[in-house]
N, C-alpha and C positions, 0 to 999 in steps of 0.2 A: 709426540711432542705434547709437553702439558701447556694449556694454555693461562693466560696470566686473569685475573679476575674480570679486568675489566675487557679484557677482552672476550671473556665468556658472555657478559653481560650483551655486548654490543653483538657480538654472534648472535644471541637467544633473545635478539629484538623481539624474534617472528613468535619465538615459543616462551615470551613472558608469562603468560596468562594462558596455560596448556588448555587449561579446563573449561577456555571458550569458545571451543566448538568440539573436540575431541574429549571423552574424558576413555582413557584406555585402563582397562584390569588388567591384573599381575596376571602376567602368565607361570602357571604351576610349572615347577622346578623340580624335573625328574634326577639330576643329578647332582652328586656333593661338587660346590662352583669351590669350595675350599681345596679340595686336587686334582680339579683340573683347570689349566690356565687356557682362560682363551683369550686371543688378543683383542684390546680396549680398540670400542669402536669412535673413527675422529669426526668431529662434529659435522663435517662437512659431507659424510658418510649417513648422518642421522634422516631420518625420510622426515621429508617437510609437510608443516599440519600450518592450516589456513589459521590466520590469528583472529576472522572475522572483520577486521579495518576491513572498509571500501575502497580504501586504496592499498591493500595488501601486496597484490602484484608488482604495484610501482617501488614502495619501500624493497621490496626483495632484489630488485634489480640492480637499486641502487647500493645497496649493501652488499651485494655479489661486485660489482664491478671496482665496487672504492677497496674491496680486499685482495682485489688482482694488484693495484700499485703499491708496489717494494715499501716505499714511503710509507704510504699512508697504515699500511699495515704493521710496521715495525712503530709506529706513533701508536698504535693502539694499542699493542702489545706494553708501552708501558705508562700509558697516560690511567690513570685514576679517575673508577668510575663514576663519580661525583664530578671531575670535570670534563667527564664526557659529557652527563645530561647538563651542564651548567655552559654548553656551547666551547668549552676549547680546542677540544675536537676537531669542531669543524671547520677552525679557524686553518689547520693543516690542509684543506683541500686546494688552496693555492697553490702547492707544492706539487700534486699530484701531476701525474704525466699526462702530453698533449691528448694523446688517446683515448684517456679513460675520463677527461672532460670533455673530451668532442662527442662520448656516447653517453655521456649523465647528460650535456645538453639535447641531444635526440631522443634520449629518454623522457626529459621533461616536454618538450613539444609534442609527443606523444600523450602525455599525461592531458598536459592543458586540450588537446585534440577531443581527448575520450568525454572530460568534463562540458565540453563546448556541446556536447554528442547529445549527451546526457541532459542538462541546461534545455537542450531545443527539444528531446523528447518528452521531457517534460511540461512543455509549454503546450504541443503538439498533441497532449493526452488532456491537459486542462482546455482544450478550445481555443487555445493564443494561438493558431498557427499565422494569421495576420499581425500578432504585434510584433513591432521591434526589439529585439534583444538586448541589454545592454548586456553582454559578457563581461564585463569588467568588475558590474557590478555583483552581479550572480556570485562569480567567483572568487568574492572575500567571503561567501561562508567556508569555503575550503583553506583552511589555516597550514595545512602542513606545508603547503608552497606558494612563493610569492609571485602571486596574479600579475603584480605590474610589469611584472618582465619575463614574457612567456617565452621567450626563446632561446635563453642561456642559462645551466644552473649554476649559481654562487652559492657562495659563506653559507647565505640567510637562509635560501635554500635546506639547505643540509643541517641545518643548526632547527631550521621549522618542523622538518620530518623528526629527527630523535625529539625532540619535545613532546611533538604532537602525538609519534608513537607510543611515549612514555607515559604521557596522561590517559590517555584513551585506550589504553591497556590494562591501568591501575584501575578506572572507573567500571573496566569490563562487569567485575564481581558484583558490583553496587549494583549494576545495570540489571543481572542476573536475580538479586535477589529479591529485588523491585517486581519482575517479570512473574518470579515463583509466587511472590504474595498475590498477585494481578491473578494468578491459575491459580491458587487454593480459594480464594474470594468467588472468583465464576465459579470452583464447582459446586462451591455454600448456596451459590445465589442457584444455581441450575435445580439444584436437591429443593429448594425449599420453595422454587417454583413447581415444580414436579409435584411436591405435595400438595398446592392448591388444586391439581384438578383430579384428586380422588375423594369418593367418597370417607366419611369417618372411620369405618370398619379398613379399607385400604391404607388409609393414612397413619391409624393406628400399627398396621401391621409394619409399613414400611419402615415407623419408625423402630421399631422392637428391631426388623432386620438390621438397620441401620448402625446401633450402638451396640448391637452383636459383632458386627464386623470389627468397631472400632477396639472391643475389648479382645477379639481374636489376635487384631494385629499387634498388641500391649504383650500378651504373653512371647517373650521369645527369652535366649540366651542371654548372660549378662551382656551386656556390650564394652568392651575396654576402653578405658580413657585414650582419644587418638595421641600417639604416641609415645605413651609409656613404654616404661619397659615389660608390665603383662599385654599390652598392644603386640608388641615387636618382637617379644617372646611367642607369641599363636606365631606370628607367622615364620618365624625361624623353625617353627616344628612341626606346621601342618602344611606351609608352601616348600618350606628347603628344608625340609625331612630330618632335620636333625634334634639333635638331642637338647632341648632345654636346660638341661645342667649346665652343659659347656655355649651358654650365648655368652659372647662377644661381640660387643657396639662395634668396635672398625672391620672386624670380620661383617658382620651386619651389614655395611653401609656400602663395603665395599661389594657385596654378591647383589645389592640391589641399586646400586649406581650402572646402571643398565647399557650405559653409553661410556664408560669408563672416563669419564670429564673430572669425575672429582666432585662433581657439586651432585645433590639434590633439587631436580628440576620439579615443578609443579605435578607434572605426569607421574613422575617416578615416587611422589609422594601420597598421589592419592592412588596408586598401584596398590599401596601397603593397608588401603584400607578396605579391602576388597570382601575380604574372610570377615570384617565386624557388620560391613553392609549385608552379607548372607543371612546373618541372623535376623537381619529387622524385615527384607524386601526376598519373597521369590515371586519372578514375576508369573507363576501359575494358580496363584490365591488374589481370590479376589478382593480380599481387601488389602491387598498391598499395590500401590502406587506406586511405578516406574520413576516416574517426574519427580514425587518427592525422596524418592533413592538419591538422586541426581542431586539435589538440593543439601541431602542429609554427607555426603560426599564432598561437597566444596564447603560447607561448615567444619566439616573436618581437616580439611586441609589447609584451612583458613586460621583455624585455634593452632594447628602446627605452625605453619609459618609465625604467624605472632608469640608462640612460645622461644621458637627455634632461631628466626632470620635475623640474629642481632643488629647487620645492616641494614634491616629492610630491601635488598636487590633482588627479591624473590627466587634467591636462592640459597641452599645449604651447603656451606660447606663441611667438609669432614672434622675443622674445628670446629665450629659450630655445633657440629651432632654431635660431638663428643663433650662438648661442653654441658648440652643439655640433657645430658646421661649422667650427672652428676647433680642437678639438682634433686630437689625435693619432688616435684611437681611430678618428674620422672618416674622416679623409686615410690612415690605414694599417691598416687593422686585422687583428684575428688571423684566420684561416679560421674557419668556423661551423660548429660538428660540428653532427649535425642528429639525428634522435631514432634510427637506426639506429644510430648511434654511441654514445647516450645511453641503455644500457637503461632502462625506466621502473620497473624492480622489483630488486630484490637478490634473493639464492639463498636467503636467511633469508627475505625475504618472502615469496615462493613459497611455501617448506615451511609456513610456518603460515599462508597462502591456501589450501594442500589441504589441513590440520590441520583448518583450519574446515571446510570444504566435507567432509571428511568425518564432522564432529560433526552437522554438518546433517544429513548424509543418513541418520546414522544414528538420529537422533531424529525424522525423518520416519518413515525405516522401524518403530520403535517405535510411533509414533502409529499406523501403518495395523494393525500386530500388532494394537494396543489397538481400535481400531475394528470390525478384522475378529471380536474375540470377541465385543465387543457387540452385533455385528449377529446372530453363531449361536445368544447365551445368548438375543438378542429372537428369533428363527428358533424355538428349546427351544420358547418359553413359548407364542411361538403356534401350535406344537404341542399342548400339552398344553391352552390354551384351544380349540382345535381338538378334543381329542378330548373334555373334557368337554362341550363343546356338542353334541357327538354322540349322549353317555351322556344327560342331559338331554332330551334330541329322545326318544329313545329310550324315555325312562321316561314322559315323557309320551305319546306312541304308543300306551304297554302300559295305562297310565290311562284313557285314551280308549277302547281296544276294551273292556274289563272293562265299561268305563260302558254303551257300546253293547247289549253283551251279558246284562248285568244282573247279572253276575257278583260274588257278596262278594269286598270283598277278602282276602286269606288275614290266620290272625291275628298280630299281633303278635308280631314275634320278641322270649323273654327277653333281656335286656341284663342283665350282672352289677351289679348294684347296685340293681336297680330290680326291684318284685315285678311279676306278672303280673297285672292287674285280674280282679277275682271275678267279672263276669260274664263274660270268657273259661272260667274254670273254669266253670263252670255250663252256659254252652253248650257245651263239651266232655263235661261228665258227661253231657247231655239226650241228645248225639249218640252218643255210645257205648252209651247204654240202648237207646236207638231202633235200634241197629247189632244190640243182643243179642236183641231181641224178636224181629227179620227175620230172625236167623239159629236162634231156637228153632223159629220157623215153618216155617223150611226142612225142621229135623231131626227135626220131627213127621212133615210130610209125607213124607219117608224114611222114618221108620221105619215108618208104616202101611204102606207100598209092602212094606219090606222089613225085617220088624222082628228079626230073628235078628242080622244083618248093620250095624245102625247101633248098637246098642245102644252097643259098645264107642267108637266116631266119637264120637257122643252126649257120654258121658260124658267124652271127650279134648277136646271145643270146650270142652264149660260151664267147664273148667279152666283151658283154656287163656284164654278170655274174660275168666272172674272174675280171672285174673293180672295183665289190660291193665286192668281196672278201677283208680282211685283209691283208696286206705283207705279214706278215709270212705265211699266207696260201699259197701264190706262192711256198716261197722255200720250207714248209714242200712236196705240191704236186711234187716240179722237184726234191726232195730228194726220194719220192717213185717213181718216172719215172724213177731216176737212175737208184735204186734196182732194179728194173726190169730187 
């Protein structure tokens, strides 16, 4: 069954933009595909390549199921694909059978599930595991489905994904070649740091290596303008082995229309430029660049399509290629400068490529300053909780022998502001009595011994003693001397 345009279109949602994450080479063609027929393979047969969306799985779902209902499928088959991406389309899913809306809306509650998933593991990586979520609001960054109503899919629905799909698949390129200039930039900036930490003699050398390599990888084969007809001619006679006298465009288009669809998909166009990329990139020399192969490969496919895709639906039809076999551009075209000719950066972008690169590093190095204090003020503290737990250990040690020992503990130190309790005074006055009793006792017994000779001693203790006594102890004493 040949399919109608716009239904190709909405098929090959998934495979607009082939060359954003796949980019596949021609496979050599060992036989004439002119006598032998083999049967056209149907789209649904074709093996499925990831388009890069992060929501790629949900679109595909949703795209399989709405082409199971009779309806919706026979609407597609003849609606026009300008007003498929302009939402008419979608307007047809009213129609569609109870079935295949009860599992587009299971589908979508699935979808909104995964986002919610994602939403909180995010939150959960930045340190919010305590804040509140608002999901409602999180998920108007997500445009290709409508957040306010998570559990049924409508119109809007389906009208949000083919838009969404359609922008965000056209930007893919843009994205790409943003990404490539980002990689030639670092490996300028890498080389030219590399060179600050050699001496002169090495730096010299490095460079002499250096613009050796660049003029190694300059020498190669001419390269063909992508798509001519001396392009399509190599490959008509060094991939499908036949004879360049006898090329023929629709013989052509039709042995490399791979999936027998009729159109020219992205894959099958940068297939054909596999034999011009040989000559610029092998990847066993070292000054050829893998990545920028890959680069120099969707430049080409990109000057194609813009020569070639009259409608812009990024694809070719067999009018189309045959229309563009008849221009000029085809039959004579200009030489193909190729990315060594094309720097991919200006000397402005450069300089503010290391402007950033070294904001970066220098608010890295910040953060580490910042981190290294907090680690030494934590290192401080658990010092000083180190040593109080020492002092602590300590005090109780000294608490425990006293205990063991049976030991009072000593009294109360004064504190300013606070009196010293009466029975401290008290058992202070008892022990000091008791001190003077033992020392009159002493100085009796001297002086029977020796009573010439202590007399004077004698009378310098009792003075000295009465002096360490308390006041009130005076008067309570000459209150009992009274009584007497």
């Amino acid at each position: 069954m040949v399919y109608s345009h716009s239904n190709m279109w909405w098929s090959r949602v998934l495979l607009i933009s082939c060359g954003l994450v796949l980019t596949l080479e021609a496979v050599p063609i060992s036989k004439d595909k002119t006598k032998i027929q083999e049967p056209p393979v149907k789209i649904e047969d074709a093996p499925s390549v990831d388009t890069g969306l992060h929501y790629d799985r949900y679109l595909r779902e949703v795209i399989d199921f709405l082409e199971k209902d009779e309806h919706f499928r026979e609407k597609l088959h003849n609606t026009d694909m300008e007003d498929i991406k302009e939402g008419k389309l979608a307007k047809e899913l009213d129609f569609v059978s109870h079935h295949v809306r009860t599992k587009l809306d299971e589908l979508k509650r699935q979808e909104v599930n995964r986002l919610r998933t994602l939403i909180k593991a995010k939150q959960d990586i930045e340190g919010g595991n305590d804040i509140a979520v608002d999901h409602q609001v999180l998920l108007k960054q997500f445009e290709y489905l409508n957040h306010m109503n998570p559990h049924t899919f409508e119109v809007e629905d389906l009208d949000r994904l083919i838009k969404s799909a359609t922008n965000d698949l056209e930007n893919f390129d843009k994205e790409r070649h943003e990404e490539f200039k980002r990689y030639e930039m670092m490996k300028e900036h890498d080389r030219r740091e590399h060179l600050k930490t050699l001496d002169e003699d090495q730096r010299k050398e490095e460079e002499e290596h250096y613009e050796e390599l660049r003029k190694k990888h300059a020498i190669h084969p001419k390269v063909n303008h992508p798509g001519s007809q001396n392009q399509l001619k190599e490959v008509w006679e060094d991939t499908d082995g036949l004879d360049p006298e006898d090329f023929d465009p629709k013989t052509f288009f039709n042995l490399h229309d791979t999936n027998g669809d009729g159109f020219f998909d992205e894959q099958e166009l940068e297939s054909l430029f596999t034999k011009e990329l040989e000559k610029l990139y092998d990847p066993a020399n070292e000054e050829d660049d893998m990545v920028e192969m890959e680069e120099e490969r969707l430049r080409m496919r990109e000057h194609v399509m813009n020569e070639v895709d009259a409608n812009k639906d990024r694809l070719v039809s067999l009018d189309e290629f045959m229309t563009a076999t008849n221009k000029k551009e085809f039959l004579e075209p200009d030489s193909w400068e190729t990315l060594e000719q094309n720097q991919a950066y200006t000397d402005d972008e450069m300089r503010e490529f290391e402007e950033h690169l070294a904001r970066q590093e220098q608010e890295l190095h910040q953060k580490a300053a910042d981190l290294e204090q907090q680690r030494n003020e934590l290192e401080r503290q658990q010092e000083q909780l180190n040593a109080q737990k020492i002092e602590l250990q300590q005090a109780v040690n000294h608490m425990e022998r006293l205990r063991s020992e049976k030991v009072e503990p000593p009294p109360e130190v004064h504190v300013e502001g606070n009196a010293i309790p009466n029975n401290h005074i008290l058992d202070n006055q008892q022990q000091m009595q008791h001190n003077q009793e033992i020392l009159a006792q002493e100085h009796q017994q001297e002086a029977q011994a020796h009573p010439e000779a202590s007399q004077d001693q004698n009378r310098q203790t009792v003075q000295q003693t009465n002096q360490d006594l308390p006041p009130d102890h005076h008067e309570d004493q000459q209150s009992q001397n009274h009584q007497k």
